[in-house]
C-alpha positions as CSV (number, residue, x, y, z in Angstrom):
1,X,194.1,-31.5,-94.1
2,X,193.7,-28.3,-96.7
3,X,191.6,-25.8,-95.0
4,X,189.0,-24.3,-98.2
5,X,187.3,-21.0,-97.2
6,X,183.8,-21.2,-99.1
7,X,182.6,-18.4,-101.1
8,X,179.3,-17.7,-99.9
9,X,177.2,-19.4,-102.2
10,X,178.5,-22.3,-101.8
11,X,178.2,-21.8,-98.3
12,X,174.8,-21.0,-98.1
13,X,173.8,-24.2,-100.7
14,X,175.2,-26.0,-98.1
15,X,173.9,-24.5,-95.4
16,X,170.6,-24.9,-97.2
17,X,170.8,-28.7,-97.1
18,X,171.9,-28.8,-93.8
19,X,169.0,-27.1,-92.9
20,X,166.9,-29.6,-94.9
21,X,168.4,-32.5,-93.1
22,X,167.7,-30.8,-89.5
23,X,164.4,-30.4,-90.6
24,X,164.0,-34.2,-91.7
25,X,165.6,-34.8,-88.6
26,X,163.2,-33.2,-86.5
27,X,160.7,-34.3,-88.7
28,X,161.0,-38.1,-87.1
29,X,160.7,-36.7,-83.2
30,X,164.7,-36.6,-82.3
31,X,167.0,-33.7,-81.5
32,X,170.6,-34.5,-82.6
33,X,171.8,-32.1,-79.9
34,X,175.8,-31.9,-81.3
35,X,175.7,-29.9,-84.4
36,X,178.5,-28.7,-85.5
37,X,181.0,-28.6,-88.6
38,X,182.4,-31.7,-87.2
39,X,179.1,-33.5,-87.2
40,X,178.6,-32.3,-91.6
41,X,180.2,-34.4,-94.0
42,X,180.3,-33.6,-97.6
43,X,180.5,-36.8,-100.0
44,X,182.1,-37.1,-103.3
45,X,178.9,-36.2,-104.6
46,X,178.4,-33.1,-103.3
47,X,175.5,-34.8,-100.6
48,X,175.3,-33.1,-97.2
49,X,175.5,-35.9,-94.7
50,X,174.7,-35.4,-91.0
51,X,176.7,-37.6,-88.7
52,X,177.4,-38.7,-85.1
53,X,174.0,-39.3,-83.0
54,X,176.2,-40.3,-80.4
55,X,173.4,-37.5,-78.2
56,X,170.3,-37.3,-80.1
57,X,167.3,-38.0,-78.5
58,X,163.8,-39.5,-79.7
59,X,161.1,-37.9,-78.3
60,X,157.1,-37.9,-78.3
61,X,156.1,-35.0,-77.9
62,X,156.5,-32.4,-79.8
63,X,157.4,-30.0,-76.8
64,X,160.5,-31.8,-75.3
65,X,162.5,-30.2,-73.2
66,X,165.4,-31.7,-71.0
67,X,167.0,-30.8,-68.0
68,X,170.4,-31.6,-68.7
69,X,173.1,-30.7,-71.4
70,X,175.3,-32.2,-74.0
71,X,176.7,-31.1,-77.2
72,X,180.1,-28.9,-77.9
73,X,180.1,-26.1,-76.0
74,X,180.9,-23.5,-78.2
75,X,177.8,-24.8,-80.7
76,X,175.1,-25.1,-77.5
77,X,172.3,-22.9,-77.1
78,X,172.1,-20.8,-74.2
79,X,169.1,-22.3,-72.5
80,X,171.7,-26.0,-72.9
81,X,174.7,-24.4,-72.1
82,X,173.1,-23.1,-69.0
83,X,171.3,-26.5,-67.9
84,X,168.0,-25.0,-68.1
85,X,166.1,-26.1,-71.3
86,X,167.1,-28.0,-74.1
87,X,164.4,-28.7,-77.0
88,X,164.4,-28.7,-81.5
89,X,165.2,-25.2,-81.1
90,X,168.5,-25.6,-79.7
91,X,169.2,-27.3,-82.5
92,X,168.1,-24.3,-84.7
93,X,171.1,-22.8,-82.7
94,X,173.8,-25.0,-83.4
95,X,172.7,-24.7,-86.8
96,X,173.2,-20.8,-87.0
97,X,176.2,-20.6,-85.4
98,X,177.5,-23.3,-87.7
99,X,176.6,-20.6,-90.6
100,X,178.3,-17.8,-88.8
């Protein structure tokens, strides 16, 4: 597979969308929990596509918080990574480090 480096608008246009779809995701009570570059797709039309909610979970509240972690590692939130807390917000995480 070709490895492209974005230039940064491009980047950040899709990092906008991306953003968008966490919201929406959010939005309907469920944290995806596994964000990651892995987990974006990018269509032939140039549509952001969130995938694999092999670990997202549907909650009622809005002030979930679990106990346990999943995800990638290197994309988990401190409070997941370290088993404490795991809420929307980590999700927030995984999306900035995505960015970075």
């Amino acid at each position: 597979m070709e490895k492209h480096k974005l230039e940064e608008v491009e980047a950040m246009a899709i990092f906008k969308k991306l953003t968008e779809g966490a919201m929406s995701i959010s939005g309907q009570c469920m944290i995806h929990r596994d964000l990651k570059p892995a987990n974006v797709m990018i269509d032939q039309k140039g549509e952001i596509k969130i995938i694999d909610f092999g670990y997202c979970e549907i909650f009622m509240a809005k002030k979930v918080m679990k106990t346990f972690n999943v995800g990638s590692p290197a994309y988990m939130s401190p409070e997941a990574y370290q088993r404490t807390l795991y809420s929307e917000k980590s999700d927030a995480w995984a999306l900035a480090i995505t960015l970075y």
